[in-house]
C-alpha positions in Angstrom: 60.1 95.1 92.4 60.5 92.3 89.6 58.2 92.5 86.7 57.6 88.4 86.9 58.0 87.1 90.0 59.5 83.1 90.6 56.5 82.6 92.7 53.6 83.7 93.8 51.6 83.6 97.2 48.1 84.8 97.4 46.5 85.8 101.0 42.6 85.8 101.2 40.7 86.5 104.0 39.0 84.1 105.7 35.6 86.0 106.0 33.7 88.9 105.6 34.3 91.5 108.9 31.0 92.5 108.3 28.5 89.9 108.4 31.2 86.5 108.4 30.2 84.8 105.0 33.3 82.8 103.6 34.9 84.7 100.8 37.3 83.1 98.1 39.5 84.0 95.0 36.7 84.7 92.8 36.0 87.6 95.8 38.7 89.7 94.9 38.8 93.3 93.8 42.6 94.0 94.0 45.7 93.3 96.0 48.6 94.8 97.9 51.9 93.6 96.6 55.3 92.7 98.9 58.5 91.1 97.5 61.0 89.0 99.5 64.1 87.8 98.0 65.9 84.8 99.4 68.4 82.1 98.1 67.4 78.6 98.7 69.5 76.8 100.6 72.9 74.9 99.2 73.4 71.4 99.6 75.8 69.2 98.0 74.4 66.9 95.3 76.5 63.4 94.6 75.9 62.4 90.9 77.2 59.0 90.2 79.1 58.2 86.8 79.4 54.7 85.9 81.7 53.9 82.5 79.7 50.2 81.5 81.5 48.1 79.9 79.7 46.4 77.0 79.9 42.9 75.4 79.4 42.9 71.4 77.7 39.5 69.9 81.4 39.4 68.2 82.5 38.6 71.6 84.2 41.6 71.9 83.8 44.1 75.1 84.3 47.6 74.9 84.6 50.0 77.3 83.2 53.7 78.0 85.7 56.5 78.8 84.6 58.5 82.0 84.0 62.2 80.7 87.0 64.7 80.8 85.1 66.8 84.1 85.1 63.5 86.1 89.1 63.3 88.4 90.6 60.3 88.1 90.2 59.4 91.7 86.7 57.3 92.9 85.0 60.2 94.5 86.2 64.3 93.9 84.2 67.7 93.7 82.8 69.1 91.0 83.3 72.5 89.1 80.8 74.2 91.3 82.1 73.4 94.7 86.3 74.5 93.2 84.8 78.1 91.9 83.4 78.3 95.2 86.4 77.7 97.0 88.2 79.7 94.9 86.2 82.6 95.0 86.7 83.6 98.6 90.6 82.6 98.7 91.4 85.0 96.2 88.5 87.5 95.7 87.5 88.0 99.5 91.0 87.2 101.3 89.4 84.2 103.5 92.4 81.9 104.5 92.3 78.2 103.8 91.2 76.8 106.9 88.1 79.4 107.1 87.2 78.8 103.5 87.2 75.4 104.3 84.7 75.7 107.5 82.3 78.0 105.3 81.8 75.5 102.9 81.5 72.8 105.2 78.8 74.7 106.7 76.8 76.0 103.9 77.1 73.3 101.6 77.3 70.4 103.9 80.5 69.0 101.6 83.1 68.1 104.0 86.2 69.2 102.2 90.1 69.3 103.5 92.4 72.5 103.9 94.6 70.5 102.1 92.3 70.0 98.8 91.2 74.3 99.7 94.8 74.3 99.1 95.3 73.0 96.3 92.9 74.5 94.1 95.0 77.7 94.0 97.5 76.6 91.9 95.0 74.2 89.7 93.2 77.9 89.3 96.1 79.8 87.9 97.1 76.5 85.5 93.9 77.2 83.8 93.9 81.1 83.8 97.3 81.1 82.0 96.0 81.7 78.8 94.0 84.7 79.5 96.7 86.0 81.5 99.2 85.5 78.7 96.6 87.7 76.3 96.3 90.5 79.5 100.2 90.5 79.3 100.4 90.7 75.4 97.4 93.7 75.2 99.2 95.5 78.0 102.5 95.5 76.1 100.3 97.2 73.4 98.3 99.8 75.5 98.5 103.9 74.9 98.6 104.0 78.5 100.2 102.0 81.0 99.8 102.7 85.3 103.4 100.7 86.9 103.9 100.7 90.5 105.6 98.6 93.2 105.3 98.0 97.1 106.6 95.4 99.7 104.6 92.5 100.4 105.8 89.0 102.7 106.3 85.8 101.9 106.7 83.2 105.1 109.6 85.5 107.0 110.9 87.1 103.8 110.4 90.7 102.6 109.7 90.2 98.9 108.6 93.1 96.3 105.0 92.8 94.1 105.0 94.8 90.5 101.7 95.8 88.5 101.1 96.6 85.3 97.5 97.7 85.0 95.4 100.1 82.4 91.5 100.8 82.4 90.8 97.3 81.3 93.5 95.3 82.5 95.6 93.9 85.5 98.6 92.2 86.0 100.7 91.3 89.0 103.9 89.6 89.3 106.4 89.0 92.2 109.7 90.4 91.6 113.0 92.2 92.9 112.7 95.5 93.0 115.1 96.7 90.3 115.1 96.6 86.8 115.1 93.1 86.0 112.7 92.5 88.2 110.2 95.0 86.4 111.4 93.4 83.4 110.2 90.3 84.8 106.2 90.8 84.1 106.9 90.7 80.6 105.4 94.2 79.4 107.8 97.1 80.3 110.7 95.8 78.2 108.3 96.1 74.6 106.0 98.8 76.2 106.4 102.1 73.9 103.2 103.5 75.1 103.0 106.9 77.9 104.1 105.0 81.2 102.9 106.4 84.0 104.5 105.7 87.6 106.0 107.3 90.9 109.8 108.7 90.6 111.7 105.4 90.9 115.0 105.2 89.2 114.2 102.1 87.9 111.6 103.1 85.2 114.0 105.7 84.2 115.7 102.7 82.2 112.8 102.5 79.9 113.6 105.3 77.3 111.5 104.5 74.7 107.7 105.1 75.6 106.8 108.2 77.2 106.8 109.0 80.7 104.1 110.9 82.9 105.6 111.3 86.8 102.2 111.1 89.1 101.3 114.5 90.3 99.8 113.5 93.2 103.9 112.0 94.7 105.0 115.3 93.3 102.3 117.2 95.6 102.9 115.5 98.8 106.7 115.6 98.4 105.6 119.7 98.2 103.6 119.6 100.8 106.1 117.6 102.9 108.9 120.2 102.2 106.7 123.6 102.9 106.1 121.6 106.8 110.4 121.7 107.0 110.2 125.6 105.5 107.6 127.0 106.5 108.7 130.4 105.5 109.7 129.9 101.9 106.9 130.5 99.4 108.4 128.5 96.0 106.9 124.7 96.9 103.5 126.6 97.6 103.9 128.0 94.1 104.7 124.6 92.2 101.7 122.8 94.1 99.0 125.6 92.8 100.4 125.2 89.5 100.2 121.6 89.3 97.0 121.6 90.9 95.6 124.3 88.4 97.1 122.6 85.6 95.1 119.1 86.4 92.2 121.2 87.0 91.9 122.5 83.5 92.6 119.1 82.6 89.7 117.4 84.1 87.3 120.4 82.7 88.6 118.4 79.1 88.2 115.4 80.1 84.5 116.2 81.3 84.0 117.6 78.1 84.1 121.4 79.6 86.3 122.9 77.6 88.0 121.5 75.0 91.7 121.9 75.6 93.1 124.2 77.9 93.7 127.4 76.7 97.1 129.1 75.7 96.4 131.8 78.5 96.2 129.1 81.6 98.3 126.8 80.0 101.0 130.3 80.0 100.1 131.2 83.5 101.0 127.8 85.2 103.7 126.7 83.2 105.6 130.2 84.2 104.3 129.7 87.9 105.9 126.4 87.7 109.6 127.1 86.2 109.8 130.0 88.3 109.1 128.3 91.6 111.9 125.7 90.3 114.2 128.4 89.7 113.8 130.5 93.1 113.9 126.8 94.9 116.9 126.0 93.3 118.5 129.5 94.6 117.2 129.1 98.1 118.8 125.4 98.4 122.1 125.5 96.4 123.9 122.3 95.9 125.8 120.1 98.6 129.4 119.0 97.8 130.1 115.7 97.2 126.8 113.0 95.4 124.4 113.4 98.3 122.1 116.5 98.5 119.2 117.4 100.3 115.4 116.6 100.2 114.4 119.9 98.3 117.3 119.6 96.1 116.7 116.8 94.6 113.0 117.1 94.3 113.5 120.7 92.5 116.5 118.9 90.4 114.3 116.1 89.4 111.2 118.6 88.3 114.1 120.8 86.7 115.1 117.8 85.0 111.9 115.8 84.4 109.5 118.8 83.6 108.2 117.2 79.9 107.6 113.9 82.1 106.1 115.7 85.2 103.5 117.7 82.9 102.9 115.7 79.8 99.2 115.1 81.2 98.8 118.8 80.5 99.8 118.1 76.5 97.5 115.1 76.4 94.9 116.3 78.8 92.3 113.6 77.1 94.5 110.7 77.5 96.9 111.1 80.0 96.2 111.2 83.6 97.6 113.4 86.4 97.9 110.9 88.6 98.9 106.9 89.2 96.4 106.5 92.0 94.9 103.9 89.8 98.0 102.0 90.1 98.0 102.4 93.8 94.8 100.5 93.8 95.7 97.6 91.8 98.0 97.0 95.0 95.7 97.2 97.8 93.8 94.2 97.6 97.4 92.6 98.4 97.4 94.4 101.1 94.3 93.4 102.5 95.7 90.0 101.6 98.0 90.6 104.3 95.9 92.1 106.7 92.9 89.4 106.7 94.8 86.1 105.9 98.2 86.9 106.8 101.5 86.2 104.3 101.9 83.5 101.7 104.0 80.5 103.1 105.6 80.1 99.4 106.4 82.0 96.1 105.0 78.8 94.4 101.7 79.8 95.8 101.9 83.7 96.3 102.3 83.3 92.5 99.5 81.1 91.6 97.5 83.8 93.9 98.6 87.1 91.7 98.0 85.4 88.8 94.5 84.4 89.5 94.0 87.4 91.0 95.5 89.0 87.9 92.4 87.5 86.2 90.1 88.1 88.0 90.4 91.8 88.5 90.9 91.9 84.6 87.6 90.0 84.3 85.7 92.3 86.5 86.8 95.5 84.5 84.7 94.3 81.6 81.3 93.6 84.0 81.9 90.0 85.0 82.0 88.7 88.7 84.5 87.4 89.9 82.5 84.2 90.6 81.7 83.5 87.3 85.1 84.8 85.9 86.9 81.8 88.3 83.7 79.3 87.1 84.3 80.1 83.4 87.6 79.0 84.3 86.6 75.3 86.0 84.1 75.0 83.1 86.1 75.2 80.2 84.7 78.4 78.7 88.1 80.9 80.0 87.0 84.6 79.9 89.7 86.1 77.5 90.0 90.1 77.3 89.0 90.9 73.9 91.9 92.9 71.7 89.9 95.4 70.7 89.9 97.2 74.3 93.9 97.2 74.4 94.6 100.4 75.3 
């Protein structure tokens, strides 16, 4: 219950139950206290700004300019009624015609789908300086979470990219390849620990670190042991994974401090040695292709510093990407809820504000007020110190 109540409303009773004399304020020997919260209703307010033109005794009129916040056109909507719009485009995946009807009926302002519309990509115009600081501080982070997945624009299969750390989010439409990781602007100076699933594609980043999420690694495992049953060797690489990200969380948690030589020993052996009797059991294929085991055991063969750097770094580096998994779902839920984006030009103004926002919200603003910093001229900007 609040300490100081916005209001107060004091119930007396009319009269004494026991011989009916009128009893008043001045009666009183104590209370019983209830509190309701409520929100008073919203209505739309028209305010009225009128740039008079004055005459001088020289003869001379000047004129007033109409302030910077006021559109050009005789009637628009204020900074208040665009965060709100914006809000439940981008934050709660309400399509345009819906947002439109919600404000319609709790405000009583009787906006277009076409102006709903067109706040999106007024929105990411004036979160493009924050998100041009999110980009730079990523670039500079110790650790960096990349992932990928499909998403639709109109009829077209198109692929989304994210770049994200515990402070920070960014997004970015792009081919899946390369050049289009390249595109966000991060991986190509990032020289941090990347963490990320086995695609090729962020093999072509030699010069940060790489951390191969355990969690892909243990359902590939798990996948494999379902097609043979009767081999042992993916059970053995899954407990030491598992074991080894165990001791890691007890540092993390402040448990232990690092994980000792003796367990460190006894999964890193487990885990070679299951390599080594996989590799036996499923020798290689002529010609390029090769089987499903094969090239997962190659690729942990291969990768091993990348697959268990978390367990060098137990303090820093995380076992998994899940986190990066994450960052994507809201575009999923995009999907789901208000159906594809009919352009790039506004898929694009979507991830960036959306970029923001999430970004925003890591350091304990709403969302709300993140997007009505931004139609108020006071942007939030991530602040440097929190980089990594």
């Amino acid at each position: 219950m609040a300490e100081m109540p916005d209001a107060t409303e004091d119930h007396l009773p009319a009269s004494c139950t026991g011989c009916g004399s009128a009893l008043g304020e001045g009666d009183s020997i104590g209370f019983e206290r209830r509190q309701v919260r409520d929100i008073p209703l919203v209505t739309v307010t028209v305010t009225e700004h009128r740039a008079h033109r004055c005459r001088c005794a020289c003869g001379t009129v000047t004129a007033s300019a109409m302030p910077e916040t006021v559109a050009g056109s005789p009637s628009s909507y204020g900074p208040n009624l665009r965060a709100l719009a914006v809000y439940p485009l981008v934050f709660q995946h309400i399509p345009v015609e819906r947002t439109a009807r919600l404000i319609r009926d709790v405000t009583g302002a009787e906006v277009s789908t076409g102006w709903v519309a067109s706040l999106l990509p007024e929105a990411a115009g004036l979160v493009e300086d924050s998100v041009d600081l999110i980009r730079a501080l990523l670039v500079m982070g110790h650790i960096l979470h990349a992932d990928e997945t499909t998403t639709r624009i109109a009829s077209v299969r198109r692929w989304l990219h994210v770049a994200r750390t515990d402070f920070l989010t960014l997004l970015h439409l792009a081919p899946r390849s390369r050049a289009g990781a390249d595109a966000g602007g991060v991986l190509p100076g990032y020289r941090g620990v990347l963490v990320h699933d086995s695609l090729s594609l962020y093999a072509g980043y030699p010069r940060c670190g790489h951390q191969l999420c355990g969690a892909h690694l243990i359902r590939e495992l798990t996948a494999i042991e379902e097609d043979f049953p009767d081999q042992k060797w993916h059970q053995q690489i899954r407990w030491a994974l598992a074991g080894l990200n165990i001791q890691a969380l007890r540092v993390r948690s402040g448990e232990i401090t690092e994980i000792t030589p003796e367990a460190l020993l006894l999964h890193l052996d487990a885990f070679h040695q299951g390599i080594t009797v996989g590799l036996s059991q499923h020798p290689r294929a002529e010609g390029r292709k090769q089987s499903t085991a094969r090239n997962l055991l190659e690729r942990l063969r291969d990768q091993a510093h990348a697959v268990l750097r978390f367990a060098d770094d137990p303090r820093h580096v995380p076992f998994t990407n899940n986190c990066g998994e994450r960052a994507l779902r809201p575009v999923k839920t995009q999907l789901k809820i208000s159906g594809c984006h009919q352009s790039e030009h506004g898929a694009t103004a979507w991830l960036t504000v959306r970029s923001y926002l999430d970004s925003a919200r890591k350091h304990g603003l709403s969302a709300f007020d993140a997007i009505h910093r931004a139609f108020t001229d006071n942007l939030w900007m991530p602040p440097i110190e929190q980089a990594a």
